[in-house]
C-alpha positions in Angstrom: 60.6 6.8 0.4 58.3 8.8 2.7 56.1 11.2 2.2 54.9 14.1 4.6 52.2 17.1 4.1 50.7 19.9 5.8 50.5 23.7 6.5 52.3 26.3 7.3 51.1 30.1 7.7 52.3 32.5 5.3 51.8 36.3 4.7 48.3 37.9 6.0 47.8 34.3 7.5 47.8 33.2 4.6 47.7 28.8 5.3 50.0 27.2 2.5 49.8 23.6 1.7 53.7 22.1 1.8 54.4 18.7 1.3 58.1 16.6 1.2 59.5 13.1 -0.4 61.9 11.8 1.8 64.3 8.9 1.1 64.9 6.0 3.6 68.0 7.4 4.8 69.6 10.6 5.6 69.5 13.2 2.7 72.4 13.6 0.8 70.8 17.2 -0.4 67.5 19.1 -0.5 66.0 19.9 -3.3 63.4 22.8 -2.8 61.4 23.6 -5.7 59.2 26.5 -6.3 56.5 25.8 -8.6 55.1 27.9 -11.6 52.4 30.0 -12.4 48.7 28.2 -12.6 49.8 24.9 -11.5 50.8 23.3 -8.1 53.4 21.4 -6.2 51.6 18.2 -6.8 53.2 18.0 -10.9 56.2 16.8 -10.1 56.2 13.7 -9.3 58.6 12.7 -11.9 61.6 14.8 -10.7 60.5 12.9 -7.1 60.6 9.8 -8.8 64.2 10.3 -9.8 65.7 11.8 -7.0 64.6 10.6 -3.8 65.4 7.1 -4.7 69.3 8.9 -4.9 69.4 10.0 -1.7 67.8 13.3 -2.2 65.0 15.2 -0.1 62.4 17.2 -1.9 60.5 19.8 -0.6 57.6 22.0 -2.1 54.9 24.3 -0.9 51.8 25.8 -3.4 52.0 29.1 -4.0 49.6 31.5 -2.2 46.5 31.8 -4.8 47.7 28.2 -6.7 46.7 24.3 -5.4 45.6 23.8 -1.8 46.6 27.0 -0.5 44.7 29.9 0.4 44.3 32.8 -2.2 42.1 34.0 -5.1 43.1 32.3 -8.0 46.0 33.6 -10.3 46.1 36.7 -8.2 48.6 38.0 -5.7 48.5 41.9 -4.3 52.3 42.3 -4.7 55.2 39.6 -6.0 57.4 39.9 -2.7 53.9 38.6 -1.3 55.8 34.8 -2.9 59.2 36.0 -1.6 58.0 36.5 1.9 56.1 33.1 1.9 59.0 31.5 0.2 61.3 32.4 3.4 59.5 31.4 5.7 58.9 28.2 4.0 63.0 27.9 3.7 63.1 28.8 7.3 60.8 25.3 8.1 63.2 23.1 6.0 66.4 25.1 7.0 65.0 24.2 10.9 64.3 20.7 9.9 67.4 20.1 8.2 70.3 21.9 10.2 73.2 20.8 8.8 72.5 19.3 4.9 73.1 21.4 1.4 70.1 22.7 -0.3 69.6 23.3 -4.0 66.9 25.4 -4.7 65.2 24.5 -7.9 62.7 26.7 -9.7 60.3 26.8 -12.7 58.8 29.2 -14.7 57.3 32.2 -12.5 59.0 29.8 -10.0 62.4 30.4 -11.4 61.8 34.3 -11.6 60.9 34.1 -7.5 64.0 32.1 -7.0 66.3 34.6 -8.4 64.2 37.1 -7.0 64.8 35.8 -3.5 69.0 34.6 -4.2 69.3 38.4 -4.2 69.1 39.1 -0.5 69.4 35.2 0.5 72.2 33.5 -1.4 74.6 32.7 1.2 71.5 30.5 2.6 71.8 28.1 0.0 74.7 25.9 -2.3 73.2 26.9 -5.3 70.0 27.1 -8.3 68.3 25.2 -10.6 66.5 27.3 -12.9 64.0 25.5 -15.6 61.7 27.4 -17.9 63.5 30.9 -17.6 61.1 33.3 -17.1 62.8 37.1 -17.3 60.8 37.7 -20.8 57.3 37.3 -21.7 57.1 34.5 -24.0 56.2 34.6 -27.8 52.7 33.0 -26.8 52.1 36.7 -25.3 51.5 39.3 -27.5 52.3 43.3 -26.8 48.6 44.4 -26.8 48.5 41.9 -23.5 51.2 43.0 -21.5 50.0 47.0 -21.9 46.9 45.9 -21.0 47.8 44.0 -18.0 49.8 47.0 -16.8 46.7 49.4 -17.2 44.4 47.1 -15.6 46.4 46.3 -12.8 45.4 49.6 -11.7 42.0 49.8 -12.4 40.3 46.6 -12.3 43.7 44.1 -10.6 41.5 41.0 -10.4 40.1 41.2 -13.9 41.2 38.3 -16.2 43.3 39.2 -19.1 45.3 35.9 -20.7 45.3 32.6 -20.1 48.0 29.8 -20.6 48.4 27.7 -23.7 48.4 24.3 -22.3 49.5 22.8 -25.4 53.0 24.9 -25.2 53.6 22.9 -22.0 55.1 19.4 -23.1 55.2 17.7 -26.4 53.2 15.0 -24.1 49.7 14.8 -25.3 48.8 13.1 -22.3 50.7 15.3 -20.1 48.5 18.3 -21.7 45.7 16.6 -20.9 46.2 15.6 -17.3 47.2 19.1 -16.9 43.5 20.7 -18.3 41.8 17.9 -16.4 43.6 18.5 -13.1 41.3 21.1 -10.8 44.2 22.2 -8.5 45.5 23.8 -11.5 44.0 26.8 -13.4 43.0 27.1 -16.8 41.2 30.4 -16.6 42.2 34.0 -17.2 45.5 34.7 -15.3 45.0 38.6 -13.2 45.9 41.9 -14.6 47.7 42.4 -11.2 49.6 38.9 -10.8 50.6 39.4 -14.9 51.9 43.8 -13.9 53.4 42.4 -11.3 55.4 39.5 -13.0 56.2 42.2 -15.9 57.4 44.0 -13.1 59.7 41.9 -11.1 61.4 40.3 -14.2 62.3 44.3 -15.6 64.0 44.7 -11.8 65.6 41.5 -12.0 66.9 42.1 -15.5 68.9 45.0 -14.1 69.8 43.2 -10.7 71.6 40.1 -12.2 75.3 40.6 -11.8 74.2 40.6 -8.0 74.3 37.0 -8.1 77.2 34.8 -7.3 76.5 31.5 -6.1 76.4 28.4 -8.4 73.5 28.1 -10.9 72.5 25.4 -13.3 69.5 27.0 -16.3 67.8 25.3 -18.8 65.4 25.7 -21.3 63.7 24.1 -23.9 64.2 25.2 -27.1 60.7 25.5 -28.4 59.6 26.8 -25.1 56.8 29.6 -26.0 55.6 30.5 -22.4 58.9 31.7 -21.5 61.3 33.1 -24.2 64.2 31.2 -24.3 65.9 34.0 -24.4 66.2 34.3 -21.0 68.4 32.0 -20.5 71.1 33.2 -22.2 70.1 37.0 -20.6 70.3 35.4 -17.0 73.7 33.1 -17.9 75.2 36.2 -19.3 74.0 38.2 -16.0 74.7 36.8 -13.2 78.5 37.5 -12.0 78.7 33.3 -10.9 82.0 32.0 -11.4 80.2 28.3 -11.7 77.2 28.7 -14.2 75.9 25.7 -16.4 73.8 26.5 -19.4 71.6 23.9 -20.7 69.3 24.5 -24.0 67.6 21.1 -24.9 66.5 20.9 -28.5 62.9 20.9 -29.6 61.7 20.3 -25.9 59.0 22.9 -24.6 58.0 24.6 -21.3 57.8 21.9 -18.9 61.1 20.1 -19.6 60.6 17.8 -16.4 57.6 16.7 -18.0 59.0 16.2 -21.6 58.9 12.9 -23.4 62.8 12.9 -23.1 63.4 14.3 -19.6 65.5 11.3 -18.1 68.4 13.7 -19.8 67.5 16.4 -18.2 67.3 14.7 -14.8 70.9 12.9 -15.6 72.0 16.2 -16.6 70.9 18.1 -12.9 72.3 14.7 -11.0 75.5 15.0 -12.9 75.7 19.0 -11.6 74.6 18.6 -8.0 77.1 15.2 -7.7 79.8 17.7 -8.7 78.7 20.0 -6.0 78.4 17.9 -3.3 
């Protein structure tokens, strides 16, 4: 297994920390995964852990404003801000890697920018992986937040207005913990403008769905109360693929990678990407 890191330059020269796991030999796929909101590319070591030893590549990049790349914290001035770093990013692995199938596989606000971007660049890839379903504000965010997000994101866009609740990440206390205790993640206030702008994006993607046709893979946790689980169902239900997979795992919460029981979830993606290959 190797691993490689470094830079690449993003929107408003923006410099974006990327990083990949590659194994021994030549890559039977690439995984590119799009991280979510607050944390960074860094967390997922255990999806790494199970596929590169397979054969797979894995590719990641922080998020403008998130880990070791540039940007105000849990802000961004407009969400196709992440769909125009997110091509170019593609662009540096599609260069790399010529002629071998990529999945791309995203989380939380992560999974809401990978739909966002299989709109206009689905025939680029062999399919998605969507975890954590994020086209509806979770039950962990009340009404009263989201109007005042929208307001603010107006008046005062940088203003704080809600932060995460870690413990609605994994039922792992000490993945909770590591995740407070890490500093490339943040545990403050997220923006008025980054939350408008989410709202925003998942409202235009709710109408946009049936767009999409190439193969997708969702899951969700059942108890998942940063993103509603009803998403799922809304995006499986949406999208006009003839090959969709829906996956609901019982009692697991947001971070499903990172759940006490996620070697099925990681049997269950190697099982879907075999039968694509």
């Amino acid at each position: 297994m190797q691993h490689t890191e470094g830079k690449f330059t993003g929107r408003n020269n923006f410099n974006l920390y990327l990083q990949a796991w590659l194994p021994d030999t030549a890559p039977r796929a690439i995984l590119l995964v799009v991280h979510g909101i607050a944390e960074h590319s860094g967390r997922y070591t255990n999806l790494v852990n199970y596929f590169v030893p397979k054969g797979y590549a894995v590719y990641y990049f922080d998020l403008r404003g998130h880990g070791k790349s540039d940007g105000k914290r849990s802000y961004v001035e407009r969400f196709s801000y992440y769909l125009d770093d997110l091509q170019t990013f593609y662009n540096l692995v599609r260069t790399e890697n010529p002629n071998t199938k990529i999945f791309m596989v995203g989380h939380s606000m992560g999974s809401t920018i990978a739909v966002d971007y299989a709109l206009a660049h689905q025939n680029e890839m062999n399919g998605l992986i969507i975890s954590g379903t994020t086209l509806k504000a979770g039950s962990s965010i009340n009404q009263a937040t989201i109007l005042m997000a929208k307001i603010l994101s107006v008046i005062l866009p940088k203003m704080g207005v809600s932060a995460l609740d870690a413990s609605g990440i994994s039922r792992d206390k000490a993945v909770v913990e590591a995740y407070v205790k890490d500093p490339l993640n943040y545990t403050g206030k997220l923006s008025a403008r980054v939350g408008a702008e989410l709202l925003k994006t998942m409202a235009m993607l709710q109408k946009r769905l049936a767009e999409i046709t190439l193969p997708i893979l969702i899951m969700q946790g059942s108890q998942d109360r940063i993103s509603d689980p009803a998403s799922s169902k809304m995006l499986f239900d949406g999208v006009s693929s003839k090959d969709k997979t829906m996956k609901i795992y019982e009692g697991y919460y947001h971070e499903i990678f990172n759940d006490p029981e996620r070697q099925q979830v990681f049997t269950d993606m190697e099982a879907w990407l075999n039968a694509r290959l």
